[in-house]
C-alpha positions as CSV (number, residue, x, y, z in Angstrom):
1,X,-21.4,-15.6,22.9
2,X,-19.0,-14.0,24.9
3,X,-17.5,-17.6,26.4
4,X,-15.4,-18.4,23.9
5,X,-13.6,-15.1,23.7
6,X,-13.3,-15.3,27.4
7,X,-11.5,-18.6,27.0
8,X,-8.6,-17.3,24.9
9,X,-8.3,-14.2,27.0
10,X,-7.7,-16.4,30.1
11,X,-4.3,-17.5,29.0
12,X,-1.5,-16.6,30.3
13,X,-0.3,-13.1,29.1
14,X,-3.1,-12.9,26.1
15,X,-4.9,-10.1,27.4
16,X,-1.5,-8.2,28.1
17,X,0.0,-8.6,24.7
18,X,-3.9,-8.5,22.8
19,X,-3.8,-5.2,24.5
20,X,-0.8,-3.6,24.0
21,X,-1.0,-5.0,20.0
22,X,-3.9,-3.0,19.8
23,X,-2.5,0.2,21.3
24,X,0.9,-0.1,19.0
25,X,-1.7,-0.7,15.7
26,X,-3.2,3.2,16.0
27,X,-1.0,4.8,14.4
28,X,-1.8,2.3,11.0
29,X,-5.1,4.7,10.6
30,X,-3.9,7.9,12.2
31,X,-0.4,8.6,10.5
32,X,-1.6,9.0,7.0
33,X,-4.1,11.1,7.8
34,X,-2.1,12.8,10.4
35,X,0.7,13.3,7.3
36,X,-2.3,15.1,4.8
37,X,-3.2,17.7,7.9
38,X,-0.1,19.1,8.9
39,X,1.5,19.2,5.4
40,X,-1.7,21.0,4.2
41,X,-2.1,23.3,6.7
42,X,1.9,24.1,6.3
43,X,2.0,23.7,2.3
44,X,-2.1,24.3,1.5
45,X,-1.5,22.2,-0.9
46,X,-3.2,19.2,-0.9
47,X,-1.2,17.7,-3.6
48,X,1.9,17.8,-1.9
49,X,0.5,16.2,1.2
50,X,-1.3,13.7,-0.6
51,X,2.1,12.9,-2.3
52,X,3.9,12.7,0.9
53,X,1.2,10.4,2.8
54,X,1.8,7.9,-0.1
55,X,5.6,7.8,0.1
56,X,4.9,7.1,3.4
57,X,2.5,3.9,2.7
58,X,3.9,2.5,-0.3
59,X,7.6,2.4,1.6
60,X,5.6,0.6,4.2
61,X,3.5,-1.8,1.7
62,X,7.4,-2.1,0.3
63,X,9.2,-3.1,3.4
64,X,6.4,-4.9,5.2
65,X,7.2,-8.7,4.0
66,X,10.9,-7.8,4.2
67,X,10.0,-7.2,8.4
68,X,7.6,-10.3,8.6
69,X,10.7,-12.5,7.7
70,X,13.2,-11.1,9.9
71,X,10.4,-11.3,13.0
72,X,10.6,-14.9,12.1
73,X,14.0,-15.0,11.7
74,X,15.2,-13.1,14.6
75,X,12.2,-12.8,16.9
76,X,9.8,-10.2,17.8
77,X,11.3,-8.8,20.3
78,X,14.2,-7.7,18.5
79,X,12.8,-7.1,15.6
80,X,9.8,-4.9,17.0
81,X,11.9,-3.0,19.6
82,X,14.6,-1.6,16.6
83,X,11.7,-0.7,14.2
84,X,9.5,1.0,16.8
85,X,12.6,3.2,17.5
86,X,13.1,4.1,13.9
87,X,9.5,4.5,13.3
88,X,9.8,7.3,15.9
89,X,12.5,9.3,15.0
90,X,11.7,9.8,11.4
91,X,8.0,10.5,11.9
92,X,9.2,13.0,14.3
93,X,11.5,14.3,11.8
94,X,9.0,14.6,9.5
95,X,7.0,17.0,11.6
96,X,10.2,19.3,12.7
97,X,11.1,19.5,8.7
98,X,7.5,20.5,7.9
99,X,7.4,22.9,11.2
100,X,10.7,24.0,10.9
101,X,10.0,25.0,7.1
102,X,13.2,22.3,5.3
103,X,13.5,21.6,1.8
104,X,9.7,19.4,0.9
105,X,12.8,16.7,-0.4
106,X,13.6,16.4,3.3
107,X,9.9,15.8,4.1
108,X,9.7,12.9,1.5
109,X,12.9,11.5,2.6
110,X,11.2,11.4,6.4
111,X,7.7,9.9,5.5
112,X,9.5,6.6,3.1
113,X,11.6,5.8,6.3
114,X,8.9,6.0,8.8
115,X,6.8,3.6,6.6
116,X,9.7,1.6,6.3
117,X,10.2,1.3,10.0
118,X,6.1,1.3,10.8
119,X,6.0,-2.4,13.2
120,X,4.8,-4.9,12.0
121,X,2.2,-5.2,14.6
122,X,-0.9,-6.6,13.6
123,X,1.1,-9.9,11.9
124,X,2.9,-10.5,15.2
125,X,0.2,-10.7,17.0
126,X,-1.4,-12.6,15.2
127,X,1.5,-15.0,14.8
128,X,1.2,-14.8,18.9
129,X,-2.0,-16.1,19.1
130,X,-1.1,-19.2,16.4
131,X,1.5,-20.4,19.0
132,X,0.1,-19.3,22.4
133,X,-3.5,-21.2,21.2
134,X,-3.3,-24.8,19.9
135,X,-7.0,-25.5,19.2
136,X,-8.1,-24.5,15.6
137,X,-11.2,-23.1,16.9
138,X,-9.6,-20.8,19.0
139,X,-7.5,-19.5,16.9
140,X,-9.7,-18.7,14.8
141,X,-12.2,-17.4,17.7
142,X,-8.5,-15.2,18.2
143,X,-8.3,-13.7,14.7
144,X,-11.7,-12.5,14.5
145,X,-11.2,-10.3,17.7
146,X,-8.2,-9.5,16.3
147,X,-10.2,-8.3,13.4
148,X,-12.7,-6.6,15.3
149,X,-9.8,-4.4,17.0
150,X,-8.3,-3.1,13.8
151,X,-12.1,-2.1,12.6
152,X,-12.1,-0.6,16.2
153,X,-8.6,1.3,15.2
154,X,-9.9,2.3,11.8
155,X,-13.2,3.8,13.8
156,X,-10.7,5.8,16.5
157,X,-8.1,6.5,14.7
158,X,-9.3,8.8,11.9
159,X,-11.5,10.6,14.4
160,X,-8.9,11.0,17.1
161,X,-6.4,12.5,14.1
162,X,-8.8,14.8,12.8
163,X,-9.8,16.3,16.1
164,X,-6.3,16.8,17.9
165,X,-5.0,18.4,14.5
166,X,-7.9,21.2,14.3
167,X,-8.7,21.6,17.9
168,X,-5.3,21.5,19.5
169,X,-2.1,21.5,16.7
170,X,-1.4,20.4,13.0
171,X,0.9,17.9,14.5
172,X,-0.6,17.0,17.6
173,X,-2.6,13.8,15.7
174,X,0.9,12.5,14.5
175,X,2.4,12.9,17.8
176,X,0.0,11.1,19.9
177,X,0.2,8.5,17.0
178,X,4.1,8.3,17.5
179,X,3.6,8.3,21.1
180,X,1.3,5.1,21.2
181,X,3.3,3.0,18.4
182,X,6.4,3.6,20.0
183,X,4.8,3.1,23.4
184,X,2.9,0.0,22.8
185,X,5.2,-1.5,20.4
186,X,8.1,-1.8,23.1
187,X,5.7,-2.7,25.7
188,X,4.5,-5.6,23.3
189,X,7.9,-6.5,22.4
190,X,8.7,-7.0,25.9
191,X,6.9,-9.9,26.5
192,X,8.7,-12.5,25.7
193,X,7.0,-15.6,27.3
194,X,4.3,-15.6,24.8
195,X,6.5,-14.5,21.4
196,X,6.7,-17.5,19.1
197,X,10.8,-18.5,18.8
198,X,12.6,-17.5,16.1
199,X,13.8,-19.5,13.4
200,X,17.3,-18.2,12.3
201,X,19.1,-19.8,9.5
202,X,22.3,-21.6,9.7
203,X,24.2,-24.7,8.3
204,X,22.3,-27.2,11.3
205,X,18.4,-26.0,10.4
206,X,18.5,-26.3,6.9
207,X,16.7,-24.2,4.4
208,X,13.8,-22.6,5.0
209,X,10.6,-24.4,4.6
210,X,9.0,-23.6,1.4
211,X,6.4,-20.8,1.1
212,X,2.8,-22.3,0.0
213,X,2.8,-20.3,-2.9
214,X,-0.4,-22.1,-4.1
215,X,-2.5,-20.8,-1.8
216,X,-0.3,-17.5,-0.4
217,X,-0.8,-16.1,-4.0
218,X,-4.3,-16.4,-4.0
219,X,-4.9,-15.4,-0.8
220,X,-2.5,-12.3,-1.4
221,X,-4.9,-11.5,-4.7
222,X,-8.1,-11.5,-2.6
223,X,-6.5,-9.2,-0.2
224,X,-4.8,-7.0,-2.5
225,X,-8.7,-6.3,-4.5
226,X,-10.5,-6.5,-0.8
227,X,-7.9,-3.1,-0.2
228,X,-9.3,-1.3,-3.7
229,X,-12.8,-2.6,-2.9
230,X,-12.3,-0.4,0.4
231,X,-9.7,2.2,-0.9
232,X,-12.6,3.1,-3.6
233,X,-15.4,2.6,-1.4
234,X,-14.3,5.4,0.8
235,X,-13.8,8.2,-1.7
236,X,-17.4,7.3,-3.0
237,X,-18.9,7.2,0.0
238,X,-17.4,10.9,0.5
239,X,-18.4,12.1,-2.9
240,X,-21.6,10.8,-2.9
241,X,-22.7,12.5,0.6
242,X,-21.3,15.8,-1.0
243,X,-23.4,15.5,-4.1
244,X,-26.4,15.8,-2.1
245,X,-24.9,18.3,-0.2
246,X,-23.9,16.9,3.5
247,X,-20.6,16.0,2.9
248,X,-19.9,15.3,7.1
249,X,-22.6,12.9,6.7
250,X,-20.1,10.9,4.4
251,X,-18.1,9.9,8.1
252,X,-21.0,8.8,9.9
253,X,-21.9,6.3,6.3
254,X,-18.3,4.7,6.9
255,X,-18.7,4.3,10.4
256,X,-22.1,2.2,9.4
257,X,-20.0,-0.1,7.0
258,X,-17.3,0.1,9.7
259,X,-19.7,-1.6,12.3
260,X,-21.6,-3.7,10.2
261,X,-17.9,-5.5,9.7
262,X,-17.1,-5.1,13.5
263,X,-20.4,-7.1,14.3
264,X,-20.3,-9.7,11.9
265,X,-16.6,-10.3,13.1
266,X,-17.5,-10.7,17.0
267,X,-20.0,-13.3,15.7
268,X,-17.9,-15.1,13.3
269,X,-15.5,-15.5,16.6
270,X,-18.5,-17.1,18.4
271,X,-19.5,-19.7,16.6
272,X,-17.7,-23.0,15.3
273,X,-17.5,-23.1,12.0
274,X,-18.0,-26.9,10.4
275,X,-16.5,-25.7,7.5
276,X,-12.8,-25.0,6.4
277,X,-11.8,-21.3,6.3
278,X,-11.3,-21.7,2.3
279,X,-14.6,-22.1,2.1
280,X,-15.6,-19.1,4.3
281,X,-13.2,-16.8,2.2
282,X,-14.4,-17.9,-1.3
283,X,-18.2,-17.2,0.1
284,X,-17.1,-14.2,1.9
285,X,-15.4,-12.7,-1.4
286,X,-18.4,-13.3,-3.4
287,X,-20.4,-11.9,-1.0
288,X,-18.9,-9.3,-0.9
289,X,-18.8,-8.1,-4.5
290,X,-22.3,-8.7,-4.5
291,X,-23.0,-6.2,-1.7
292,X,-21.7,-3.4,-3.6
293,X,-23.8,-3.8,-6.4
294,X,-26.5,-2.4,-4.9
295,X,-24.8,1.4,-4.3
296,X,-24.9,2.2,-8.0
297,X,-28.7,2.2,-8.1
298,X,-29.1,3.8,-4.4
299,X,-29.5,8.0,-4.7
300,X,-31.3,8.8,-0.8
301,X,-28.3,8.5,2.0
302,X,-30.8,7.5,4.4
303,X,-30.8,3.8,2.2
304,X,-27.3,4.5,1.6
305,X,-26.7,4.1,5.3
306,X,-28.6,1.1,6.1
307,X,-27.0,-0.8,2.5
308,X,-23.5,0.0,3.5
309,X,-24.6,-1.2,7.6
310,X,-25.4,-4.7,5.9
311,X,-22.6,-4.9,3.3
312,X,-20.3,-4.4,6.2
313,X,-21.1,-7.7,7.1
314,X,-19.1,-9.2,4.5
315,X,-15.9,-7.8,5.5
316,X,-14.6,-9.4,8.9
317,X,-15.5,-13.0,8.2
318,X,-13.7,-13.0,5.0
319,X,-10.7,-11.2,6.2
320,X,-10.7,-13.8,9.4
321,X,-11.2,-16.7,6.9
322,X,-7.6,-15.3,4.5
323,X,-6.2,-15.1,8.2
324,X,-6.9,-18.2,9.2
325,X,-6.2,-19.8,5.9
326,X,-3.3,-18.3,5.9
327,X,-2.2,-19.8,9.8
328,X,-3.3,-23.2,8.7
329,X,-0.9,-23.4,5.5
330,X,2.1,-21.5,6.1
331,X,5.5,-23.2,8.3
332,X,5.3,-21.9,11.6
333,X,9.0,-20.7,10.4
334,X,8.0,-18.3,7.9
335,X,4.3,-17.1,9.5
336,X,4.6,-13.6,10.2
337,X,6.5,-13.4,6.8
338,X,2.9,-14.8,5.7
339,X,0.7,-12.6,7.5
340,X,2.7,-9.5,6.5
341,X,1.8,-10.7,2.6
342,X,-2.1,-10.4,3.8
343,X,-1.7,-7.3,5.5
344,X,0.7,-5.9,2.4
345,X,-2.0,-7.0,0.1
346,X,-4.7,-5.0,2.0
347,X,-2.4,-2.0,1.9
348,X,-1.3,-1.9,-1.8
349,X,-4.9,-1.9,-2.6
350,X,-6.4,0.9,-0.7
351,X,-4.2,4.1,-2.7
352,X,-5.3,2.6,-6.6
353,X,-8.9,1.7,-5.0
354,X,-9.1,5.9,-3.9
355,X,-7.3,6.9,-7.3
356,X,-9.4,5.2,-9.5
357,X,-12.6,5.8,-8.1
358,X,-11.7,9.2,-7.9
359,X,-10.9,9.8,-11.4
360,X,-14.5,8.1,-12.3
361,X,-15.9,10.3,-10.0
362,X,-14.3,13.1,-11.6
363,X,-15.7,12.1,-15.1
364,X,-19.0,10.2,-14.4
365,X,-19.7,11.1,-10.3
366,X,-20.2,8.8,-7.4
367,X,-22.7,6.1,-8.2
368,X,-20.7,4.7,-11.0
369,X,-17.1,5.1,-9.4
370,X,-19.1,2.7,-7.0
371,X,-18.8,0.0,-9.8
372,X,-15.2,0.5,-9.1
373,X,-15.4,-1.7,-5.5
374,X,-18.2,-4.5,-8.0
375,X,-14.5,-4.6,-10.1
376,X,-12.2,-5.6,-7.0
377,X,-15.0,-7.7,-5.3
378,X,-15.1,-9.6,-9.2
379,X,-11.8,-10.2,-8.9
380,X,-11.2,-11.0,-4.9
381,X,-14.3,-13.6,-5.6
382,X,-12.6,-14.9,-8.7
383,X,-8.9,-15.3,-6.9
384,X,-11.4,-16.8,-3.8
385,X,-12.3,-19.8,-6.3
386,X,-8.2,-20.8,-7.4
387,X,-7.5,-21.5,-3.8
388,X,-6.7,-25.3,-3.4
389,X,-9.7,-27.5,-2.5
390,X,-7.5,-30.0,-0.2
391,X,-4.8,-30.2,2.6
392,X,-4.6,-27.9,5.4
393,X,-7.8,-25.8,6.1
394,X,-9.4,-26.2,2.8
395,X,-13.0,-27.8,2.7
């Protein structure tokens, strides 16, 4: 099983870059979080720090695309080395204006530039792999350890967060965050043997090629319900664990979904797939939707815990099938720009996914704000079944 991963790892700088990628992405799952701790334990208010951790993400969900095409434009290491720079400076100017008690404006200010500036990590790396790797397989063998890594960052990063900022300092979580994007993002950036070239624009290269909107909307659609499939899945899983009274069980639940998609997406690496990656991300949306339809009827956690293990399954191989879709239609000239829609997609959809299914749980409690995730796997499965049925990748 392990061969094939082996075999990509072997080339020349892809351990290096795989590496230092996955060091820069931490701060993806530890700076909202981070954001929520120290504001509340500043503020107590919950509101405000809920406010502020969403000026932070929807700036970044904003900006995002806008820094996929200039890494295409002007290369990663440019691109990556200026925004890892701002990224750190207003996140730390975030914390002094909390600490240092400034006008909550200030705050706001702080948290919309840092998502602004957050690097574009995960889509360069990705993009790195697509032009270090020129066998189909092993990109796609590439992508799925790709996609294990960021379930392993959503696994660490939360925890790590949590236990700096109530063992050591309110702003300890966000520091070590900073540290390690600006850190890795620089140390990324500064290998430039393997970064794809860039494509600027001037009167000898033409236009740009055209954006596959046919299949990038699509694509984008699946992704955007996949992130309020997960967005609502969390805040139900939390709800439902406090219900029946063991709230901290409600981590150790996620985790189980979290490794049931780790697993699935060290196997989908493994094996070579006959089929296109269309196929595996109209199957892999349907699935699933379908897997969440079993947590309305569930009330013990114990079968909570082993439905949420299997429907985790679902989650990698579909991602990797959108990512590799997305590789096999998109100009080489406008990728990252691509792969900075997925990841946008996944974003926008997490903070309606948590505010919807919050407000059902509110009114109607946690087994039916689960039908909330059987809505946005409807829709991801339904988006699945547009996607072209010919040309590049599609079976």
């Amino acid at each position: 099983m392990f061969t094939s991963y082996r075999r990509i790892l072997s080339k020349p700088g892809a351990l290096r870059f795989s590496m230092t990628g996955l060091v820069a992405r931490l701060p993806i799952s530890m700076i909202g979080l981070g954001i929520v701790l120290l504001v509340s334990a500043a503020t107590g208010s919950y509101g405000v720090a809920g406010a502020i951790s969403a000026a932070y993400m929807l700036a970044n969900a904003g900006f995002a695309i806008l820094q996929g095409r200039l890494l295409d434009r002007l290369g990663q290491g440019r691109v990556l080395a200026v925004a890892s720079i701002g990224f750190g400076v207003s996140i730390a100017a975030l914390v002094v204006s909390v600490q240092a008690d400034w006008p909550v404006g200030w705050t706001y200010v702080f948290a919309a530039v840092g998502g602004a500036f957050l690097p574009q990590v995960g889509s360069s790396v990705r993009a790195r792999w697509s032009f270090v790797l020129d066998q189909p397989a092993e990109v796609q063998t590439a992508f799925a350890l790709e996609a294990v890594l960021d379930e392993a960052v959503f696994m660490i990063g939360p925890i790590l967060v949590a236990v700096l900022a109530t063992t050591w300092h309110p702003a300890a979580g966000i520091l070590v965050a900073v540290v390690a994007c600006v850190g890795g993002t620089l140390a990324f950036s500064a290998q430039r043997g393997t970064a794809p070239p860039a494509h600027p624009r001037d009167s000898t290269t033409g236009p740009r090629p055209p954006m596959p909107w046919r299949s990038v909307v699509p694509l984008a659609i699946v992704c955007a319900a996949l992130g309020v499939l997960f967005g609502a899945a969390e805040v139900t899983t939390v709800a439902f664990a406090e219900e029946r009274g063991h709230k901290a069980v409600s981590g150790l639940l996620l985790a189980l979904w979290a490794l049931g998609s780790l697993t699935a997406g060290a196997i989908t690496g493994a094996i070579h797939w006959r089929r296109g990656p269309s196929v595996r991300v109209r199957w892999g949306a349907l699935g699933m939707a379908c897997a969440m339809v079993p947590l309305y009827f569930i009330d013990a956690i114990p079968v909570m815990a082993v439905v949420l293990l299997v429907a985790g399954f679902a989650i990698a191989p579909t991602l990797i099938g959108a990512m590799s879709l997305t590789e096999s239609v998109v100009p080489s000239g406008r990728l990252t720009e691509g792969m900075a829609i997925m990841q946008t997609g996944l974003v926008a959809g997490v903070a309606p996914g948590a505010t919807l299914s919050g407000l059902v749980v509110d009114h109607q409690g946690a087994s039916a704000a689960y039908l909330v995730s059987v809505g946005a796997g409807l829709v991801a499965a339904l988006a699945a079944q547009t996607l072209p049925r010919s040309g590049p990748g599609q079976i």
